[in-house]
DRENDO-1510 file (C-alpha; in Angstrom, 1 decimal, always signed):
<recs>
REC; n; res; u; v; w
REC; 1; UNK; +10.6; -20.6; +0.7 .
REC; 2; UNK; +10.9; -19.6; +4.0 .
REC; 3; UNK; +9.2; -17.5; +6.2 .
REC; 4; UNK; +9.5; -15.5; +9.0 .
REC; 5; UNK; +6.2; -15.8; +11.0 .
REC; 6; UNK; +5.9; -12.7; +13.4 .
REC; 7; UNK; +4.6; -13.0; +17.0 .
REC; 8; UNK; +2.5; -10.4; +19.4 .
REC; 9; UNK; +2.7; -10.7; +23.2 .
REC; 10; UNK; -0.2; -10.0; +24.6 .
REC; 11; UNK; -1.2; -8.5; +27.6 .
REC; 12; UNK; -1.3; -12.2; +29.5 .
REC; 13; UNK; +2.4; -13.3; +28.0 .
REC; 14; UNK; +0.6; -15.4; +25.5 .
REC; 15; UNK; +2.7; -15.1; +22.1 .
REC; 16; UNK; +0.0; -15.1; +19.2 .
REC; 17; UNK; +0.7; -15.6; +15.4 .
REC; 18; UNK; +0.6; -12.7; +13.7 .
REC; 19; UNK; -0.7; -13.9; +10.9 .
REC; 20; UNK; -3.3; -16.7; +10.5 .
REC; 21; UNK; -6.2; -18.1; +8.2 .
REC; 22; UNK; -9.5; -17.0; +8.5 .
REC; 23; UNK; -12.3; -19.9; +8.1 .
REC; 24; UNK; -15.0; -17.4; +7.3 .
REC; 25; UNK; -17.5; -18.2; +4.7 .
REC; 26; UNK; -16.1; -21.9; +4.3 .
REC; 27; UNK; -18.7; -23.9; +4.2 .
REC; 28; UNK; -18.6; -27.5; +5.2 .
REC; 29; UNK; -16.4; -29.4; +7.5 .
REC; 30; UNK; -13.8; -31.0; +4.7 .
REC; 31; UNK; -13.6; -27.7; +2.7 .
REC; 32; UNK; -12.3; -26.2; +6.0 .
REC; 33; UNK; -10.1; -29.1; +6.7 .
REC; 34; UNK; -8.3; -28.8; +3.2 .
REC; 35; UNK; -7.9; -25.3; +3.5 .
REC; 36; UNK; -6.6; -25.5; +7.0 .
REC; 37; UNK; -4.2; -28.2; +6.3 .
REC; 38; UNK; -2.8; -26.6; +3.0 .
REC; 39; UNK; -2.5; -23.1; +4.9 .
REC; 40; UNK; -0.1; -25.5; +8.0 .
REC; 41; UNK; +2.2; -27.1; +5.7 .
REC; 42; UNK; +2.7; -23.5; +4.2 .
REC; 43; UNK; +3.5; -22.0; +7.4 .
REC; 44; UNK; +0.3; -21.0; +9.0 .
REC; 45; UNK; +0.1; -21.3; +12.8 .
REC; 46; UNK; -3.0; -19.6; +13.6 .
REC; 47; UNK; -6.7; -20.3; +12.4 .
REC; 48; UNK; -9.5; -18.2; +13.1 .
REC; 49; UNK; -12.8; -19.7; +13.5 .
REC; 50; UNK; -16.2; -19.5; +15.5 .
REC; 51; UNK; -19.6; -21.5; +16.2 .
REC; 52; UNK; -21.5; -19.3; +13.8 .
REC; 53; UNK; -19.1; -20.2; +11.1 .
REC; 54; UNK; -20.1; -24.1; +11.2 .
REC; 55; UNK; -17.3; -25.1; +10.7 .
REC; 56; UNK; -14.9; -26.2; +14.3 .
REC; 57; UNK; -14.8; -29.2; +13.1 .
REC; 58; UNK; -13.2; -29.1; +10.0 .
REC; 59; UNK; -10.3; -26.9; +11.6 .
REC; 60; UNK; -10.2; -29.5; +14.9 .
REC; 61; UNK; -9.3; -32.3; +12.1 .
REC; 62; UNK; -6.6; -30.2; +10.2 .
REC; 63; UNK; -4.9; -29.6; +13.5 .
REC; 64; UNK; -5.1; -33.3; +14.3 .
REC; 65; UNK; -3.8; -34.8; +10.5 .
REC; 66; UNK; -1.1; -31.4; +10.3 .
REC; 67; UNK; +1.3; -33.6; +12.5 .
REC; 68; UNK; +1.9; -30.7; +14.1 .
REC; 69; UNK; +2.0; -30.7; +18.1 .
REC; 70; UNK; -1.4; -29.1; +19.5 .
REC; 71; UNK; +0.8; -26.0; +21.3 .
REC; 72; UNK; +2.2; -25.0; +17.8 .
REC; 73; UNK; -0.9; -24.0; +16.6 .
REC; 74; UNK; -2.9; -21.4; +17.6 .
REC; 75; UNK; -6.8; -21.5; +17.4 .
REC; 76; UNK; -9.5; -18.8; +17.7 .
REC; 77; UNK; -12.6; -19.4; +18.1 .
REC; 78; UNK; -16.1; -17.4; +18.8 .
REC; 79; UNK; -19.4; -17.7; +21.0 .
REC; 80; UNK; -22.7; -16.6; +19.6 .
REC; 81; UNK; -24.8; -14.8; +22.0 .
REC; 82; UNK; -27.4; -17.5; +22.6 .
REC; 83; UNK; -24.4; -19.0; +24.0 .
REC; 84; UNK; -23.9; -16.3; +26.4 .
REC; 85; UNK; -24.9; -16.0; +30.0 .
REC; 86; UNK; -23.1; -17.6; +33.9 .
REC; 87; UNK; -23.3; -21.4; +33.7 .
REC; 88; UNK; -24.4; -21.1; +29.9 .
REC; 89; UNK; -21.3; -20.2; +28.7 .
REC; 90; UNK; -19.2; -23.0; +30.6 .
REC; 91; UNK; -21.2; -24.9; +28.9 .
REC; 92; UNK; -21.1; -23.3; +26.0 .
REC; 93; UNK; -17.0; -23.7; +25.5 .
REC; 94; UNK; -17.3; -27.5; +26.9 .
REC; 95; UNK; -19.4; -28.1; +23.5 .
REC; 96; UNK; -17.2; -25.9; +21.8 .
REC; 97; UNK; -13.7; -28.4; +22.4 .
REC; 98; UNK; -15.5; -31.0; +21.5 .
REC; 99; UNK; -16.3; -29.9; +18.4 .
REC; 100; UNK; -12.8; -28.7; +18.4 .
REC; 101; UNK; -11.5; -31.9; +19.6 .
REC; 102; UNK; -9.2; -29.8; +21.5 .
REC; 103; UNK; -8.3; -29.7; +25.4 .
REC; 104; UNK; -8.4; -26.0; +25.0 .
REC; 105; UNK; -8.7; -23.1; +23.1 .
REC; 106; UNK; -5.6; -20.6; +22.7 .
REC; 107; UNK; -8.0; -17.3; +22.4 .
REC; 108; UNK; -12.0; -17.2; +22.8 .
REC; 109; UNK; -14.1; -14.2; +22.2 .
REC; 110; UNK; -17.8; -12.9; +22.5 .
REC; 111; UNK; -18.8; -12.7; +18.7 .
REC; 112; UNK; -21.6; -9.8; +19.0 .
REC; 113; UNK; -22.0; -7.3; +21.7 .
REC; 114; UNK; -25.5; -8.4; +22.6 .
REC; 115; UNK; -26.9; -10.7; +25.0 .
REC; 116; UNK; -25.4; -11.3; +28.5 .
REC; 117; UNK; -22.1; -10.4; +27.5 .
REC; 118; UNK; -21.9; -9.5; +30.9 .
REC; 119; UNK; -22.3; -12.9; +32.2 .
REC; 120; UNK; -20.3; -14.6; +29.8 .
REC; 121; UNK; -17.2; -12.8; +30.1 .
REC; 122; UNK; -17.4; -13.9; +33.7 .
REC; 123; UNK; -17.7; -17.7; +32.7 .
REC; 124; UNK; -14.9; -16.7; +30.2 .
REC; 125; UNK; -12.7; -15.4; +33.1 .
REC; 126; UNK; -13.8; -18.8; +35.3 .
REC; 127; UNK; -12.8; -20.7; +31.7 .
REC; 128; UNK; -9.0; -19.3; +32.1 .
REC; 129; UNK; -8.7; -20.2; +35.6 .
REC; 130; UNK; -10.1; -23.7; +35.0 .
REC; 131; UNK; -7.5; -24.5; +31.5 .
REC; 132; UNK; -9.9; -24.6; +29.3 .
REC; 133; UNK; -9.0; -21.6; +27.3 .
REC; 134; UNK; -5.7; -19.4; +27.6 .
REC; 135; UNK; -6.4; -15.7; +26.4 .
REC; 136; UNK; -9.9; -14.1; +26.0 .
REC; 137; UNK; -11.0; -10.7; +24.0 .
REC; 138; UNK; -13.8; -9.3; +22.2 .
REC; 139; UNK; -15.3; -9.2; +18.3 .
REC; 140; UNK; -17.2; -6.2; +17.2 .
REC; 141; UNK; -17.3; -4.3; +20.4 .
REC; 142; UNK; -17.2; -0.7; +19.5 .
REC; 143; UNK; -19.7; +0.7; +21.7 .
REC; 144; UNK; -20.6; +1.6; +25.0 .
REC; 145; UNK; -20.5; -2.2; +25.5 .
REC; 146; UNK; -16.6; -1.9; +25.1 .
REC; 147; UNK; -16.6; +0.7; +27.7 .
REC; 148; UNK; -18.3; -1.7; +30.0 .
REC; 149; UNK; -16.3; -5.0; +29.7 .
REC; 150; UNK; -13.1; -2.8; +30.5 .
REC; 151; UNK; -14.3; -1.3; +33.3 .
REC; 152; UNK; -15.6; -4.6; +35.1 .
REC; 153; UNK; -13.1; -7.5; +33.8 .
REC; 154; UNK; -10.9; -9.1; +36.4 .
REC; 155; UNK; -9.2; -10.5; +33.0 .
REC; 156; UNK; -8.6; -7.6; +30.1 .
REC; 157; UNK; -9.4; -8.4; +26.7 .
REC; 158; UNK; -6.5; -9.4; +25.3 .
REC; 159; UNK; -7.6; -8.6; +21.6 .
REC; 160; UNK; -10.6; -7.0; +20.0 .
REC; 161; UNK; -11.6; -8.2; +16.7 .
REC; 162; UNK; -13.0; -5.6; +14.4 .
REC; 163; UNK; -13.0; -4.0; +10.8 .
REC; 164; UNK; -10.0; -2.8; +10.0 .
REC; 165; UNK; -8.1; -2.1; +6.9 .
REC; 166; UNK; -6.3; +0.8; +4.8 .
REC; 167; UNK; -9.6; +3.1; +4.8 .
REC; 168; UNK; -10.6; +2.2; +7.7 .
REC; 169; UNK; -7.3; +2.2; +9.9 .
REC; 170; UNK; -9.3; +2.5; +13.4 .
REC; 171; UNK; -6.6; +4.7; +14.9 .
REC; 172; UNK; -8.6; +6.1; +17.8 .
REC; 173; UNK; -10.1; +2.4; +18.8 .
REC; 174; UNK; -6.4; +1.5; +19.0 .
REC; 175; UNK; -4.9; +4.6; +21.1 .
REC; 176; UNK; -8.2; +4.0; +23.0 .
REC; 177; UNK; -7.6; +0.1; +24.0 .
REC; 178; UNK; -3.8; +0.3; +24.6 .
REC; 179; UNK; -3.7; +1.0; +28.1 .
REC; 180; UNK; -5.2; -1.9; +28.6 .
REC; 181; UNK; -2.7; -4.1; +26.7 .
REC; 182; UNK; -5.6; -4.8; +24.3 .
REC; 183; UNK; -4.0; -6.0; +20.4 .
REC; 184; UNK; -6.5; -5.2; +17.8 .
REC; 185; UNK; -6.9; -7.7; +15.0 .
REC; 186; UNK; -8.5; -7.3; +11.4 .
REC; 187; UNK; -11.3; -8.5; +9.9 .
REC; 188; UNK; -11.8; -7.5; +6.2 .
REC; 189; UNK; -7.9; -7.0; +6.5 .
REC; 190; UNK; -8.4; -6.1; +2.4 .
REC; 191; UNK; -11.7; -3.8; +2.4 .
REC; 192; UNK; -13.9; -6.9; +1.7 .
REC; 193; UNK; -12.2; -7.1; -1.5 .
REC; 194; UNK; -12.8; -3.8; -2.5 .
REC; 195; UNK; -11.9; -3.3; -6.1 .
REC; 196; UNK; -11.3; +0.9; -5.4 .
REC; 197; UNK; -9.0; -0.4; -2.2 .
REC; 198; UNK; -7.2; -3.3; -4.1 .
REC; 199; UNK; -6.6; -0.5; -7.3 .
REC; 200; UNK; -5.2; +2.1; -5.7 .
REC; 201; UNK; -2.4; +3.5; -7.7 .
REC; 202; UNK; +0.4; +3.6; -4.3 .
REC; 203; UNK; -0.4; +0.1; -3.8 .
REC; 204; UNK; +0.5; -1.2; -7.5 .
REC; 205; UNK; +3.5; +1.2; -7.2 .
REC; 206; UNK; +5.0; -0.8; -4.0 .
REC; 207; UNK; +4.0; -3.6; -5.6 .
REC; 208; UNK; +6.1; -3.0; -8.7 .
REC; 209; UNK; +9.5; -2.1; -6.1 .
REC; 210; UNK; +9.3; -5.2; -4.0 .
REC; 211; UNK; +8.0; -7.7; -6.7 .
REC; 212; UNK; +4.5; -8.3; -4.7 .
REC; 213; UNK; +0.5; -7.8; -5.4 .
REC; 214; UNK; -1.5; -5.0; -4.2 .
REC; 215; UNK; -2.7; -7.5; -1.5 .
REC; 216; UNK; +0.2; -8.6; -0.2 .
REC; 217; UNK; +1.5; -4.7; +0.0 .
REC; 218; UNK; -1.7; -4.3; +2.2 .
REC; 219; UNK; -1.1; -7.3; +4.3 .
REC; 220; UNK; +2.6; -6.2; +5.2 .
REC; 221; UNK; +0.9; -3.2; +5.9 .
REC; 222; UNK; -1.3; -4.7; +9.0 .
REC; 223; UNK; +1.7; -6.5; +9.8 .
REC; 224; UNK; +4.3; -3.5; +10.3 .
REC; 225; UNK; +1.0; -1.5; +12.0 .
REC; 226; UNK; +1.0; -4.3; +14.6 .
REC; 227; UNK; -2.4; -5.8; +13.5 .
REC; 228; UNK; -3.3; -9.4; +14.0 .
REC; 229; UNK; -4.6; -10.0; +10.5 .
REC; 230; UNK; -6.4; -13.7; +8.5 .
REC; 231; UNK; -7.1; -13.2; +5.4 .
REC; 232; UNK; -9.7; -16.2; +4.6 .
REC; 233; UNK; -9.1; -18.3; +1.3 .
REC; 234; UNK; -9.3; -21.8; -0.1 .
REC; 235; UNK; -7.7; -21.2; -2.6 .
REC; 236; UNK; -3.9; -23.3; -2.7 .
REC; 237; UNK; -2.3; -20.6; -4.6 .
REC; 238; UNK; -4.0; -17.5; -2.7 .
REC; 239; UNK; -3.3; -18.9; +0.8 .
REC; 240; UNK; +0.4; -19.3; -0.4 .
REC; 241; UNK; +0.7; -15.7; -1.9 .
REC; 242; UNK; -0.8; -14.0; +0.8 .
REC; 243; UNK; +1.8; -15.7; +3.4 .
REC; 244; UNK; +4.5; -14.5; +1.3 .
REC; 245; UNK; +4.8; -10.9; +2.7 .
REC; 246; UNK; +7.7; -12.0; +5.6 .
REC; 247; UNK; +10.8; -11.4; +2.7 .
REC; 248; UNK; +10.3; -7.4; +2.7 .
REC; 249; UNK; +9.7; -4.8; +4.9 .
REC; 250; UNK; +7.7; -1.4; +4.3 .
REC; 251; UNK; +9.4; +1.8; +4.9 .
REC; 252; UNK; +8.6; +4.4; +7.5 .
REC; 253; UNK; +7.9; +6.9; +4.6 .
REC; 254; UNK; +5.7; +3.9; +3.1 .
REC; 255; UNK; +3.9; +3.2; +6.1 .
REC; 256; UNK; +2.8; +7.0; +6.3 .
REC; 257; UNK; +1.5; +7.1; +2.5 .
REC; 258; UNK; -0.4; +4.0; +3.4 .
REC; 259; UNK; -1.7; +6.1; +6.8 .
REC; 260; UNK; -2.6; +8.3; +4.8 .
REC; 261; UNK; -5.3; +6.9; +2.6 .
REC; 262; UNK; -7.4; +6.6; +5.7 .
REC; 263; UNK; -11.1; +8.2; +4.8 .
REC; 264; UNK; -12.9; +6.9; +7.2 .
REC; 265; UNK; -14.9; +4.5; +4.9 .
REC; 266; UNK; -16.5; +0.9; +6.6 .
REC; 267; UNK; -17.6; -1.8; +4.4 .
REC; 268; UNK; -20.1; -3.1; +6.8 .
REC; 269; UNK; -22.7; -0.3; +8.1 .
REC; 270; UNK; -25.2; -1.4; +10.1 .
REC; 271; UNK; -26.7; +0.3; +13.3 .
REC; 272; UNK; -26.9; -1.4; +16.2 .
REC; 273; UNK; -30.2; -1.8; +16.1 .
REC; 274; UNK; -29.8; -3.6; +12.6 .
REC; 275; UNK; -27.4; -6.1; +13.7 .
REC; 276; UNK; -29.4; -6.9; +16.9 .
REC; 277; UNK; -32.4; -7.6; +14.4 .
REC; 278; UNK; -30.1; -9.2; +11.9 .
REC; 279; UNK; -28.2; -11.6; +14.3 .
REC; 280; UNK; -31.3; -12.6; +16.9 .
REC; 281; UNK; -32.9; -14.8; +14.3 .
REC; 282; UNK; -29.8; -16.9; +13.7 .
REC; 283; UNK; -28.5; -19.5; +16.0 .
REC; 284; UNK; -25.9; -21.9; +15.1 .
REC; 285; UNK; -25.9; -25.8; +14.9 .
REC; 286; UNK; -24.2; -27.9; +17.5 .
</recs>
């Protein structure tokens, strides 16, 4: 079957994949390899990953045995914030292609907003100039902390990674983030796997018109509402299906149901202050 793989320009000219895998919760270097390389001979061209996962290295050696050319496939990776800081973080994404076994990353972002963002989004912006990594942005910056890297960055972010799915359709982030050529791209694209989310009775209804699951309705979703969305599986058949959701399109009238099951409802609800306690005790392996 083939597929029709949909692009975003972002606000440096990069062209970014759409769609991708996400290596979350893999665990182990060859798990990640298999998944990786079964998602590229399916059509994948983008993988998210990041230090904290554990796991560069298995998507470093996917990329290499794909026998696909390094600039056909797009990698994401993250820095944790023990990583963070002006000299630190140079070294910090030195380490970081190594483990990647790459001359350089297509997008790098700040992982938490704590720490010395500050400093690291200059090394980030140093990073760019020096080749080592194309397009940076931001995950889980939804605070003040935001407010702060826009203001100061010589380089915008050219994506901010947050939650983001049919109940939580983060409308004002997006409006907010736009004049700065800013992409917004999912994570827990499908509510977690929410069963209430996955059930709902409009998604099962599309499904039944264009031949698809619940999930895949929701994927197309993201894609038509210009997310940049990677679903994470290991499973063959599941990284297969959920790629299979460039043969249809959604209708406007569609798209506005969908809009309207917004409530407003995260899946992942800690404070600040919570994250900062949950996160400080956790640093990742080299």
């Amino acid at each position: 079957m083939r597929h029709k793989q949909t692009t975003i320009t972002l606000n440096n000219g990069c062209r970014i994949p759409q769609f991708g895998l996400g290596v979350y919760l893999i665990h182990g270097d060859q798990a990640t390899e298999e998944a990786c390389l079964e998602a590229l001979s399916t059509g994948y061209r983008h993988i998210d990953t990041a230090h904290a996962y554990g796991n560069e290295r298995g998507v470093g050696q996917a990329v290499k045995k794909s026998g696909l050319a390094r600039g056909e496939i797009w990698i994401t990776s993250k820095l944790w914030p023990n990583e963070y800081g002006q000299g630190k973080t140079l070294e910090a994404i030195d380490k970081m292609l190594a483990r990647l076994d790459t001359p350089y990353l297509d997008l790098l972002l700040l992982h938490q907003q704590f720490g010395d963002y500050v400093g690291a989004w200059r090394d980030m912006e140093k990073a760019v100039a020096r080749g080592k990594v194309r397009s940076i942005g931001l995950s889980n910056f939804e605070s003040q902390r935001l407010e702060e890297i826009l203001v100061l960055s010589h380089i915008k972010p050219a994506v901010l990674q947050v939650e983001c799915h049919p109940y939580y359709q983060q409308h004002a982030l997006k409006q907010h983030i736009a004049p700065y050529g800013t992409v917004l791209e999912s994570w827990y694209p499908l509510g977690h796997g929410d069963a209430a989310l996955l059930a709902e009775p409009l998604f099962a209804c599309l499904g039944r018109k264009y031949g698809k699951s619940g999930a895949q309705i929701i994927l197309r979703w993201h894609i038509q509402a210009g997310n940049i969305v990677f679903p994470k599986s290991q499973n063959p058949l599941h990284i297969h299906e959920n790629f299979d959701i460039f043969d249809f399109s959604l209708t406007a009238k569609e798209m506005a149901l969908i809009g309207a099951l917004d409530k407003g409802q995260r899946f992942y609800n800690l404070t600040l202050a919570q994250q900062e306690a949950r996160l400080g005790a956790f640093i990742p392996e080299d």
